[in-house]
N, CA, C and O of each residue as an XYZ file, in Angstrom:
404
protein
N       0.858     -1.171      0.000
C       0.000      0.000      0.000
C       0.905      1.235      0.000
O       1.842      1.393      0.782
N       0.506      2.151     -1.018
C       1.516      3.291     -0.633
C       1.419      4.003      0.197
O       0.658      3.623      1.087
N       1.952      5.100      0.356
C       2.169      6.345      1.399
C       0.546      7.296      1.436
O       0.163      7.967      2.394
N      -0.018      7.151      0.437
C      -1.559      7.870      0.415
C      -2.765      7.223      0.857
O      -3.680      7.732      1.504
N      -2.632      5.696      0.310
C      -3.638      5.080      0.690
C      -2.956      4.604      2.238
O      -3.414      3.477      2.425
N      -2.574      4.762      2.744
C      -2.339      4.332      3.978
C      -2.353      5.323      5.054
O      -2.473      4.992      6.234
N      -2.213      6.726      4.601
C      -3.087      7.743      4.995
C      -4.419      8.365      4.926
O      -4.849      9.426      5.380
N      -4.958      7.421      4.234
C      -6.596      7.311      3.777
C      -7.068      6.403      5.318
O      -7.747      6.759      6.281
N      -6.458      5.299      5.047
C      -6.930      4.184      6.322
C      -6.485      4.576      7.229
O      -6.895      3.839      8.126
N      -5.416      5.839      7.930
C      -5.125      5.484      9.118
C      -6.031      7.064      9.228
O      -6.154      7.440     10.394
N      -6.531      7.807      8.382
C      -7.460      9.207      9.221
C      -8.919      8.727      8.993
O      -9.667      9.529      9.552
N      -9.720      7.576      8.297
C     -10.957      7.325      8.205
C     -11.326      6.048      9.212
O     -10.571      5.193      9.673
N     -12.403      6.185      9.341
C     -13.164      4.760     10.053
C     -13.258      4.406      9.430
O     -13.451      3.300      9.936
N     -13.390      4.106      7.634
C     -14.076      3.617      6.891
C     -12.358      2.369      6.159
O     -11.189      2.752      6.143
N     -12.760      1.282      5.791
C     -11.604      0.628      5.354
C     -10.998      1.568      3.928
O     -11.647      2.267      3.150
N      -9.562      1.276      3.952
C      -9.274      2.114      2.410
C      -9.986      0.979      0.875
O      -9.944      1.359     -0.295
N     -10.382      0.061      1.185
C     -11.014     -0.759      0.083
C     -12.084      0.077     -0.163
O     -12.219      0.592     -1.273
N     -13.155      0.348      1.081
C     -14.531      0.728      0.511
C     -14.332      2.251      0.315
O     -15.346      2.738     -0.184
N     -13.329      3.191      0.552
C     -13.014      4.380      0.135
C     -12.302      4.782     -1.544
O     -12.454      5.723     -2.323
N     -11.454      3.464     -1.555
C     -11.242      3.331     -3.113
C     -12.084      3.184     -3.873
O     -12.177      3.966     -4.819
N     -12.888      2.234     -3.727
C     -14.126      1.881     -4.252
C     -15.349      3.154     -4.560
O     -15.802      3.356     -5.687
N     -15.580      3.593     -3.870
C     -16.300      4.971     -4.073
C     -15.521      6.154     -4.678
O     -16.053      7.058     -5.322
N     -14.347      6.067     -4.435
C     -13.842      7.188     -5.285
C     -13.640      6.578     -6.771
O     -13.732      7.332     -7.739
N     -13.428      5.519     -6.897
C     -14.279      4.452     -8.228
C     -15.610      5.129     -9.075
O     -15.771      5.898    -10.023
N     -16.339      4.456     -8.255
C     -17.633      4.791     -8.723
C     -17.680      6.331     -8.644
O     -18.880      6.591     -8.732
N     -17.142      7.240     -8.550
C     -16.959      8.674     -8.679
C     -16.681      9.256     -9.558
O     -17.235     10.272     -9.980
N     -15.631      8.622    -10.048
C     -14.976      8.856    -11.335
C     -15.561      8.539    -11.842
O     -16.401      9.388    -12.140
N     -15.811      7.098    -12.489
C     -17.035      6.455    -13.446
C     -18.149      7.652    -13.400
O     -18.325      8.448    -14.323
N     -18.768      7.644    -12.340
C     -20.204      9.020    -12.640
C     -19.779      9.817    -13.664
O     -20.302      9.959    -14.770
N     -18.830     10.307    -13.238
C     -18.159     11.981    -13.899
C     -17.825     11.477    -15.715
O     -18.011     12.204    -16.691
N     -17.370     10.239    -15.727
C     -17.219      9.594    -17.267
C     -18.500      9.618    -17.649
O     -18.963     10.144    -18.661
N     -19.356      8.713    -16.351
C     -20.451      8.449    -17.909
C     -21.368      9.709    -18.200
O     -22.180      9.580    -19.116
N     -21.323     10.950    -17.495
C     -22.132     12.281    -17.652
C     -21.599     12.527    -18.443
O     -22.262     12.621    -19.475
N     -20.066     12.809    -18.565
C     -19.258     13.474    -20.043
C     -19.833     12.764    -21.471
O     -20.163     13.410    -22.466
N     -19.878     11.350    -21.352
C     -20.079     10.451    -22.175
C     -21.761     11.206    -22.374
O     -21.735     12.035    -23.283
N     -22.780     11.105    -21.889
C     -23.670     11.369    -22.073
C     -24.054     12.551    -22.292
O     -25.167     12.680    -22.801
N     -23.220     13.822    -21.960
C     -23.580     14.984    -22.134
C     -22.637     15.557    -23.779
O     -23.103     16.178    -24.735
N     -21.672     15.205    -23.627
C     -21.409     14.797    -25.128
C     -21.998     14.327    -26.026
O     -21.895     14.902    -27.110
N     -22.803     13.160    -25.936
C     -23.540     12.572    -27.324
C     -24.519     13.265    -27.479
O     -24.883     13.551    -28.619
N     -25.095     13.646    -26.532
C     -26.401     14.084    -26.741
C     -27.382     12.716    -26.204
O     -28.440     12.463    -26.780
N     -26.860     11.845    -24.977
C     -27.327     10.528    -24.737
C     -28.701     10.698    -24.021
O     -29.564      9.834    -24.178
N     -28.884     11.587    -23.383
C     -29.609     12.317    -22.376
C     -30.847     12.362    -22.928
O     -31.853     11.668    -22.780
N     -30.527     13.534    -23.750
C     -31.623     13.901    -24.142
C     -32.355     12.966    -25.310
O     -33.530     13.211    -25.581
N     -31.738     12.018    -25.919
C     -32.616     10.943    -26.523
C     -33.073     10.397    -25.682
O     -34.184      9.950    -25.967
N     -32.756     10.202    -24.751
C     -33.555      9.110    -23.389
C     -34.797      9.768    -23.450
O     -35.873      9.275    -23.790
N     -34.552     10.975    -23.078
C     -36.171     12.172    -23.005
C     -36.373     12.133    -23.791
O     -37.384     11.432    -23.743
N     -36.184     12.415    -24.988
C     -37.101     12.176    -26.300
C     -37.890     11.176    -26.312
O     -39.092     11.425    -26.229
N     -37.548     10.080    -26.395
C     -37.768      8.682    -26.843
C     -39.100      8.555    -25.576
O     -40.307      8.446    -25.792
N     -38.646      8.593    -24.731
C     -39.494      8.532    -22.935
C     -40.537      9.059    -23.269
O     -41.543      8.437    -22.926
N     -40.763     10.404    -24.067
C     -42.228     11.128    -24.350
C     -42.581     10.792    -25.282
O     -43.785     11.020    -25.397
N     -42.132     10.296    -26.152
C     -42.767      9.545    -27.460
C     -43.584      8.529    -27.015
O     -44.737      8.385    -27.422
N     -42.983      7.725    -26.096
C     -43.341      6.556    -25.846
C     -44.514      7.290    -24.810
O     -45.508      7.306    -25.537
N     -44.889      7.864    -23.581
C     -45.813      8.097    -23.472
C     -46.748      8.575    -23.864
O     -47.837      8.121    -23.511
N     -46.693      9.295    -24.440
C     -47.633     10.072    -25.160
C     -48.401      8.395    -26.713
O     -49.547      8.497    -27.151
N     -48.004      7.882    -26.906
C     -48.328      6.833    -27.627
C     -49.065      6.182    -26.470
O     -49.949      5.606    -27.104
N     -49.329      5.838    -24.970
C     -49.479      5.163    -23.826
C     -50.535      5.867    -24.123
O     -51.604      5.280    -24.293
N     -50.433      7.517    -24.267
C     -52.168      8.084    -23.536
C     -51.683      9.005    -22.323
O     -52.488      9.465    -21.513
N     -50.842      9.149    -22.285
C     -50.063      9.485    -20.393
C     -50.603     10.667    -20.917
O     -50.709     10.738    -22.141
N     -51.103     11.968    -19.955
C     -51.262     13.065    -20.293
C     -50.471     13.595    -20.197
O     -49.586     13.206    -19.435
N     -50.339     14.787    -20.915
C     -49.365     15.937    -20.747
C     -48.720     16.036    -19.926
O     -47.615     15.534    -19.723
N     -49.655     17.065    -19.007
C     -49.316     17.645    -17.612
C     -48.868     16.696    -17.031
O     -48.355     17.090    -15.984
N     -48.757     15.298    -17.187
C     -48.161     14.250    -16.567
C     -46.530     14.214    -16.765
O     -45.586     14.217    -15.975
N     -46.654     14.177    -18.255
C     -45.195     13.770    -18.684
C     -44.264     15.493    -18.591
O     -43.036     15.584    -18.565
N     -44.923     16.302    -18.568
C     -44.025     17.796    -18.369
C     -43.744     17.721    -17.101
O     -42.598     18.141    -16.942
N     -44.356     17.301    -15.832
C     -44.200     16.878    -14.555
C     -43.009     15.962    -14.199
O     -42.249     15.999    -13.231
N     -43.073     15.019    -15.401
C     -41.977     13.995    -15.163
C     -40.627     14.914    -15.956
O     -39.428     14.844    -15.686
N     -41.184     15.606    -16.803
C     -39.719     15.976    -18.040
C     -38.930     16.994    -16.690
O     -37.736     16.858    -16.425
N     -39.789     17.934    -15.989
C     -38.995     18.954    -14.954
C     -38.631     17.962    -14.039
O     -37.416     17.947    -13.846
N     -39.571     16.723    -13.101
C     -38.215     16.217    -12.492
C     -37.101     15.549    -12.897
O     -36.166     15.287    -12.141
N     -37.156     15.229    -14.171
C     -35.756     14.215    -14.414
C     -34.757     15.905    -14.874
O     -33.706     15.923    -14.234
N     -34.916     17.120    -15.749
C     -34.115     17.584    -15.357
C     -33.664     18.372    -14.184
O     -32.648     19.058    -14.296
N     -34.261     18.341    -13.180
C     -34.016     18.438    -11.738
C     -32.938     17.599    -11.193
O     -31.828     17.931    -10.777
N     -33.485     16.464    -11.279
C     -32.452     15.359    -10.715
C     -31.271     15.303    -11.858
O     -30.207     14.868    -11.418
N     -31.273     15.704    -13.391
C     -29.933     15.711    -13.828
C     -29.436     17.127    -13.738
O     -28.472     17.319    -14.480
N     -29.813     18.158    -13.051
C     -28.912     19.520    -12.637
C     -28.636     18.717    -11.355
O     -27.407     18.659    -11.367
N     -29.021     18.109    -10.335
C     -28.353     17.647     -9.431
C     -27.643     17.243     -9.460
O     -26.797     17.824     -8.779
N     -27.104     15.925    -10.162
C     -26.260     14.892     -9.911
C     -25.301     15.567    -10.968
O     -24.194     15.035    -11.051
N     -25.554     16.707    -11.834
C     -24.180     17.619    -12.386
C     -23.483     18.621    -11.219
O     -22.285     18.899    -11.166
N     -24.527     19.089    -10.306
C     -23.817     19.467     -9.359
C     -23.013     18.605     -8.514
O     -21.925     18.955     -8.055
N     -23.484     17.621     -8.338
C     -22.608     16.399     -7.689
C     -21.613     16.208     -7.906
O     -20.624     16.175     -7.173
N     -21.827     15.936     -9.761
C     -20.164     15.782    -10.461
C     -19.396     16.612    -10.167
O     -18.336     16.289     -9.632
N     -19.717     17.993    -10.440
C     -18.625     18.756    -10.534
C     -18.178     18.696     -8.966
O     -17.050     18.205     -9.023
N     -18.500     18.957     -7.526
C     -18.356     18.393     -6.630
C     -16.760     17.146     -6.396
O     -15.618     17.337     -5.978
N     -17.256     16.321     -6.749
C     -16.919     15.039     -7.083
C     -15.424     15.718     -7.656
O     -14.450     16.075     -6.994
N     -15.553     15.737     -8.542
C     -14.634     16.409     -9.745
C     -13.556     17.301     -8.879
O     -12.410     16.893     -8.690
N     -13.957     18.359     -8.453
C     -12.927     19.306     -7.488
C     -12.872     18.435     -6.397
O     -12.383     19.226     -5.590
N     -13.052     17.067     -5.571
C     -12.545     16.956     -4.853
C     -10.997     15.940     -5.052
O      -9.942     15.732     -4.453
N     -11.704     15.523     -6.298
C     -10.684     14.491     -7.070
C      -9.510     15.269     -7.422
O      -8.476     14.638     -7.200
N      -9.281     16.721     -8.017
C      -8.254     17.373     -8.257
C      -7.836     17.548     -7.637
O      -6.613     17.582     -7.770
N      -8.544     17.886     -6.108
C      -7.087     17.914     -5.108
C      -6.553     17.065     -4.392
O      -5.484     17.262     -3.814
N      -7.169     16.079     -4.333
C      -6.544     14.903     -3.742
C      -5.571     14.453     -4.747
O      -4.581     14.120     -4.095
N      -5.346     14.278     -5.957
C      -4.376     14.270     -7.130
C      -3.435     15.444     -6.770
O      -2.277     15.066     -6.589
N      -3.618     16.649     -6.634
C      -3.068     17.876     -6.085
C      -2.367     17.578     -4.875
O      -1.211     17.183     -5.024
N      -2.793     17.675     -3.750
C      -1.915     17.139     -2.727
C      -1.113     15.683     -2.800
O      -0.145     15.395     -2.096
N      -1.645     14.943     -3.671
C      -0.673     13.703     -3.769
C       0.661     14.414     -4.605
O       1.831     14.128     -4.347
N       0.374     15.079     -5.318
C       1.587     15.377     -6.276
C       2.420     16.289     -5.576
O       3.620     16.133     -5.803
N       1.997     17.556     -4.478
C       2.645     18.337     -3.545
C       2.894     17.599     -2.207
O       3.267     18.350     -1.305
N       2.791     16.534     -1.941
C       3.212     16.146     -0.887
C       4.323     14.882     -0.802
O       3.934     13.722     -0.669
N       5.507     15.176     -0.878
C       6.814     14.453     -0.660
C       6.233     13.008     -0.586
O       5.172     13.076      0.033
N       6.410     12.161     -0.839
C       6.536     10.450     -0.255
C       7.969     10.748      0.784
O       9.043     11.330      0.631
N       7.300      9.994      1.891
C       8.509      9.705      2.961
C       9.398      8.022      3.196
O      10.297      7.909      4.029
């Protein structure tokens, strides 16, 4: 284990496995939003989603209800990323400014 992750496990309660692991799945988030906010992946999902209801019968006011919360919950979880994102730079940041002993 190096000099970082072993300063991960000795200032958390949490094991450095399940802290790697989430800073894992952290990164991945932040990929697959780029990935998706790049293609334009997103917004075919919504497209396609109201096509398909509106073929169901779903009313309107139903599916505009659903269209504001899903982009609700995706301005959230972009605030998340970016979050996510600046905490990842500095932990890369202080790994790179801080000597190995």
């Amino acid at each position: 284990m190096d000099n970082f992750s072993t300063s991960i496990a000795q200032s958390s309660p949490f094991n450095t496995e399940t802290i790697l692991m989430s800073n894992m799945e952290a990164i991945a988030s932040g990929v697959r939003a780029r990935i998706e906010e790049n293609t334009g992946y997103t917004k075919k999902i919504t497209d396609e989603t109201i096509k398909i209801a509106q073929s169901l019968g779903i009313a309107n006011t139903e599916i505009e209800r659903w269209v504001d919360y899903r982009r609700n919950r995706l301005a959230q979880e972009t605030a998340q990323i970016k979050i996510i994102k600046n905490l990842v730079n500095k932990t890369f940041l202080i790994r790179i400014l801080t000597p190995d002993k």
